[in-house]
C-alpha positions in Angstrom: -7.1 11.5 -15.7 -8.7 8.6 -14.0 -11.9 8.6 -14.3 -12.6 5.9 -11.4 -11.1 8.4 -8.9 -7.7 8.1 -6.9 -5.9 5.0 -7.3 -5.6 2.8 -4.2 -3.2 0.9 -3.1 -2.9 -1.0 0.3 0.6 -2.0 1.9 0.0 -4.7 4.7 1.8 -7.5 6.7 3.8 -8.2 10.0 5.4 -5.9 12.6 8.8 -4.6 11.2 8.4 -5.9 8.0 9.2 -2.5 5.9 5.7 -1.1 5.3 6.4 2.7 5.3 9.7 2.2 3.9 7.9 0.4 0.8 5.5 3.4 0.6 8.1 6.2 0.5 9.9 4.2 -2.0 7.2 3.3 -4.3 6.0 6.8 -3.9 9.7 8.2 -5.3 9.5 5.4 -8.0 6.6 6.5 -9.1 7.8 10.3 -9.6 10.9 8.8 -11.5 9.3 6.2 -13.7 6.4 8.9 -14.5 7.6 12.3 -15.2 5.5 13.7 -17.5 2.5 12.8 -15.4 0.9 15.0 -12.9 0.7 12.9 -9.9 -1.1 14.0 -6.8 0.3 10.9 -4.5 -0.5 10.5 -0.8 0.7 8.0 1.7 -1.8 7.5 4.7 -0.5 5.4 7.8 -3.3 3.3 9.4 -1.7 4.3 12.8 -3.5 7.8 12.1 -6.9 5.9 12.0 -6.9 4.1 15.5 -9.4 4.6 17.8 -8.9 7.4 20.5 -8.8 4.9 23.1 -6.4 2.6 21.6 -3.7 5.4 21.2 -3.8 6.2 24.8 -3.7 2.5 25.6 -1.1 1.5 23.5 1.0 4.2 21.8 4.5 5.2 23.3 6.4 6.5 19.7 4.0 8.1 16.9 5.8 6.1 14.3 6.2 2.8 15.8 4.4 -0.2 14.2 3.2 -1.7 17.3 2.7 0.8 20.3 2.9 -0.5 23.9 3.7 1.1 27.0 7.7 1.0 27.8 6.6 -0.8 31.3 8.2 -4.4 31.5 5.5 -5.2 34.6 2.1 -4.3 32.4 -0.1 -6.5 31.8 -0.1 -6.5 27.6 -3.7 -6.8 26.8 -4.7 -8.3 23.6 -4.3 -7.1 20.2 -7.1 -6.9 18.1 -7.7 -5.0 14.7 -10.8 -3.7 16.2 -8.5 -0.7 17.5 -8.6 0.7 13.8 -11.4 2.9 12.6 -11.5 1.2 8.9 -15.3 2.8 8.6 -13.2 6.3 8.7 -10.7 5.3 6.4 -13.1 3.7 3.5 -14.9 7.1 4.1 -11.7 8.9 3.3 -10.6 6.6 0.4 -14.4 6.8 -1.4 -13.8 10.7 -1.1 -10.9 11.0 -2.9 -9.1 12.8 -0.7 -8.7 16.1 -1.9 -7.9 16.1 -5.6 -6.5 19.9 -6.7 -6.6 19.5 -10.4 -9.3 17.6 -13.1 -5.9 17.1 -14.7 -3.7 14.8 -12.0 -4.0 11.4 -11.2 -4.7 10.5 -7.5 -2.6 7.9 -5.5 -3.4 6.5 -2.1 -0.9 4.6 -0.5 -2.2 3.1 2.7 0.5 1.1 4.9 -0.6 -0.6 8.1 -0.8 -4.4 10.3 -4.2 -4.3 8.8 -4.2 -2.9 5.7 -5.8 -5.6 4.0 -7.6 -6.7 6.6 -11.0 -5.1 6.1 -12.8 -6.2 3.1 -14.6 -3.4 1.7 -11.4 -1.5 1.9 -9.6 -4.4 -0.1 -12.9 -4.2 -2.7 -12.3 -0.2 -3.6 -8.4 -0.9 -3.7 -6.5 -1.6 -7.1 -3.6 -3.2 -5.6 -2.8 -5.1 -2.8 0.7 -5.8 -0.9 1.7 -8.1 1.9 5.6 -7.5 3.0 6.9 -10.5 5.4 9.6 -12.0 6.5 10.6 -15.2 9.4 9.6 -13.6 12.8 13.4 -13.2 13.7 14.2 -10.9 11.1 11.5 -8.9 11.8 11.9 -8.9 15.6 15.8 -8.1 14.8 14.7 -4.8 13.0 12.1 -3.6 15.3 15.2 -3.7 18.0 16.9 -1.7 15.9 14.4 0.5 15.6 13.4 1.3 18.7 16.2 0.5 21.0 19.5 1.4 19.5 17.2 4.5 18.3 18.4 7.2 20.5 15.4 9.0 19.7 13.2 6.5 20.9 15.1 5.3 24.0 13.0 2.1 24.7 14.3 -0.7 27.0 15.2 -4.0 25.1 13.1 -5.7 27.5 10.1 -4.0 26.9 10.4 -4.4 23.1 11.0 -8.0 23.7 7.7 -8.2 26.2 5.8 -6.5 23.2 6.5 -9.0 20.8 5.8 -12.0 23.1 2.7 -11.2 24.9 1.5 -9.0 22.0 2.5 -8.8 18.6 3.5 -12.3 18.0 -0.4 -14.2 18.8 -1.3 -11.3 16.8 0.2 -11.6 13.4 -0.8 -15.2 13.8 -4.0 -14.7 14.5 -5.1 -11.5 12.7 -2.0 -10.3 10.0 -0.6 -13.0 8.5 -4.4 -14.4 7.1 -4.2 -11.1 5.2 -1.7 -12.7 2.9 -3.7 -14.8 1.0 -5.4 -11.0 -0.5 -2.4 -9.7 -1.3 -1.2 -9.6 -5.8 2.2 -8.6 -4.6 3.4 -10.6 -1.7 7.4 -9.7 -0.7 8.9 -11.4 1.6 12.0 -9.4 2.1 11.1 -6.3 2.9 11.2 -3.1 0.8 12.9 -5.0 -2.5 13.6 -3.0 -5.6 12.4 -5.7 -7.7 8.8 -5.3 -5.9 8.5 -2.1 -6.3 9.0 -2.2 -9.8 6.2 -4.6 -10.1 4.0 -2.9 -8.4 5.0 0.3 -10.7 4.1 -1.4 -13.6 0.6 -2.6 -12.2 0.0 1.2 -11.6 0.8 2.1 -14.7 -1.7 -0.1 -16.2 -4.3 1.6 -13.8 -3.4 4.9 -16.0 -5.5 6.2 -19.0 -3.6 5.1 -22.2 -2.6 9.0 -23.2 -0.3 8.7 -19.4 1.2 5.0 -19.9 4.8 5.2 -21.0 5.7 3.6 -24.7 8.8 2.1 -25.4 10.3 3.1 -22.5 14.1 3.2 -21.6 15.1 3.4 -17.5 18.6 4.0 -16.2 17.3 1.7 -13.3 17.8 -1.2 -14.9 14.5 -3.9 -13.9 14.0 -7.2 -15.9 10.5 -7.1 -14.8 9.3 -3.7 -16.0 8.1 -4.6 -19.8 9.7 -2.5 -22.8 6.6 -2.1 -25.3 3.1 -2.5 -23.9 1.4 -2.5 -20.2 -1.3 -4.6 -21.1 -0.5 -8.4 -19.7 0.8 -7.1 -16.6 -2.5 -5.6 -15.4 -3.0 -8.0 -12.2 -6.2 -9.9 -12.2 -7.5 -10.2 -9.0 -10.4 -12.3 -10.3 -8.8 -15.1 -11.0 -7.1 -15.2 -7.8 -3.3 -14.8 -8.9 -0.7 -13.4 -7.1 3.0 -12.3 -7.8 5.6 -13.7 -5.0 9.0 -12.3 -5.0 11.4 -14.3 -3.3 
């Protein structure tokens, strides 16, 4: 397969914005668009790799984007993306993970605030994703999530306290900068359209025996090519991006 190791691909941008839903969906598109490859394909969440300390500080729900105590009277220190270990998770990445077979192809999938935020993780990537949306859309669907979430049971107050003394200086400051790395920036979440693009990017990533000829999808996407891969390889060097809006 590969012979550069696993392929990397990094899922960043704001608070609410669909990250792990884009992951779980690209991961299934993947399966579907490549069946006669064997795919090894793992999705890491850059929660896993914060800091001990910032967990116990901050984290209230395991799957929550931003963690903050459910207390409407603390006093919400600032957010920083010094609370991620990214030294643990280039580590991880260099390793390969844990590859079973000489004969599947590896795919990381790492979604996260900051998952283009560190540059030598960005260097050893092969594509690069920034989800966004305007702050009210995003701050609508984090309500959702964790308040009318029965499972979660957090107070609207304290969500709203989250995102005004915490999250909001913070995508300013730290997240939304990370756009300008991204080749694939969507700005409405987890959008069919995008993840076929970013399909087809992985599929150029694939030794020419894996990559699809003259293929033919039920799922009907004008941007997936019919005949050759080649000109849809992104090309990071010359600084282009692909916007979907």
């Amino acid at each position: 397969m590969s012979e550069g190791g696993p392929i990397i691909i990094l899922i960043g941008g704001g608070h609410a914005a669909g990250k792990k839903t884009t992951a779980n969906l690209l991961k299934e598109e993947l399966r579907f668009s490549l069946p006669d490859v064997d795919l090894n394909i793992e999705i890491i969440d850059l929660d896993d790799y914060k800091e001990d300390e910032a967990k116990r500080e901050y984290s209230t729900s395991k799957s929550a984007a931003i963690t903050l105590p459910d207390n409407s009277d603390v006093n919400y220190p600032p957010l920083k993306p010094s609370r991620f270990n990214f030294d643990k998770l280039r580590e991880y990445l260099l390793s390969g993970a844990k590859v079973t077979s000489k004969s599947q192809q590896k795919i990381l999938i790492v979604h996260g605030l900051y998952a283009l935020y560190d540059k030598q993780v960005r260097d050893i990537s092969h594509i690069k994703v920034f989800l966004t949306s305007d702050p009210d859309t995003r701050l609508i669907r984090w309500i959702r999530r964790d308040v009318l979430d029965l499972n979660k049971n957090k107070s609207l107050e304290s969500v709203i306290n989250a995102y005004l003394q915490g999250a909001r200086a913070e995508m300013s400051d730290f997240i939304f900068p990370t756009k300008e790395f991204a080749d694939v920036i969507m700005p409405k979440g987890a959008e069919k359209n995008a993840i076929g693009l970013i399909v087809d990017g992985v599929m150029s990533l694939l030794p020419e025996e894996d990559q699809p000829q003259n293929i033919f999808l039920p799922r009907t996407n004008n941007l997936r090519p019919t005949v050759s891969f080649d000109s849809e390889k992104f090309d990071g060097q010359k600084g282009k991006f692909y916007e979907i809006s």
